[in-house]
N, C-alpha and C positions, 0 to 999 in steps of 0.2 A: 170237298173240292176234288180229290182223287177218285171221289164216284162218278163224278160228273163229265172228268177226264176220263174213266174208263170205261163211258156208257152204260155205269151200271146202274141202272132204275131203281134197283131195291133197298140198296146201300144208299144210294144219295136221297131216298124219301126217308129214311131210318132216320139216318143222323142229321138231315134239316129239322124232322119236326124233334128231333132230342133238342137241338139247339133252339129251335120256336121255343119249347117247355122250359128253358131257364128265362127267356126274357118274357114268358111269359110270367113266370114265378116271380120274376123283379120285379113286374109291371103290382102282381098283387102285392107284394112287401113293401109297396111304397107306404110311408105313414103321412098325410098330406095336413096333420096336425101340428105334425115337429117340424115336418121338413118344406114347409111353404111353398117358394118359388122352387127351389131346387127340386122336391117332387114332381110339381108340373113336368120343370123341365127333363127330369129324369122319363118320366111317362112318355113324351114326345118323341124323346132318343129311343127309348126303346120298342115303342110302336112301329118306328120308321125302321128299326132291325128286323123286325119283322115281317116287314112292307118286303124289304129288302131277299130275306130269306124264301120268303112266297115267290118272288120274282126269281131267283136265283133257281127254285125247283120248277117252274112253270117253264123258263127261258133254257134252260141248262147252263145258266149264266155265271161263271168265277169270277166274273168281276164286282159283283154283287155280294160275292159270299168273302170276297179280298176285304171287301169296306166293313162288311160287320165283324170279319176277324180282325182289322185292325181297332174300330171299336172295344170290342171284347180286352183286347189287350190292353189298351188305354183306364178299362174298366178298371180291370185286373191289377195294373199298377197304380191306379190310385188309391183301390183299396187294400194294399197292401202295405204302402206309404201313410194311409191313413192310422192301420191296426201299428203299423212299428212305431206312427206318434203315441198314440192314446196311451201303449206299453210304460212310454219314457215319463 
């Protein structure tokens, strides 16, 4: 977001497609075996992050890149809420 803000081309194409690369890497780790509906609908979230991120470097758009960080963070705290149940 801060490359995007400071006009910097090379930074903000860095770290979109680093971030592309993790939702791409979810999109392969789905197991659509185990995880039924919830895979689908994981695959569709994370497509659309990605929809989003393309958009975000093509537009030089942060409001694009606001939706998939908060995304992310939603991620992030479910599974993290998930790993502290499974512990107990």
């Amino acid at each position: 977001k801060k490359a995007i803000e400071d006009k910097d081309i090379e930074k903000r194409t860095y770290w979109i497609n680093r971030s592309s690369a993790i939702f791409a890497e979810l999109i392969n780790s789905l197991n659509y075996d185990n995880g039924g509906q919830i895979a689908h609908y994981l695959n569709g979230l994370y497509v659309y992050q990605l929809k989003l991120l393309s958009e975000a470097n093509i537009y030089n758009d942060t409001t694009k890149l606001d939706e998939v960080m908060n995304v992310a963070r939603e991620l992030l705290s479910a599974w993290k809420e998930e790993t502290e149940n499974a512990v107990d």
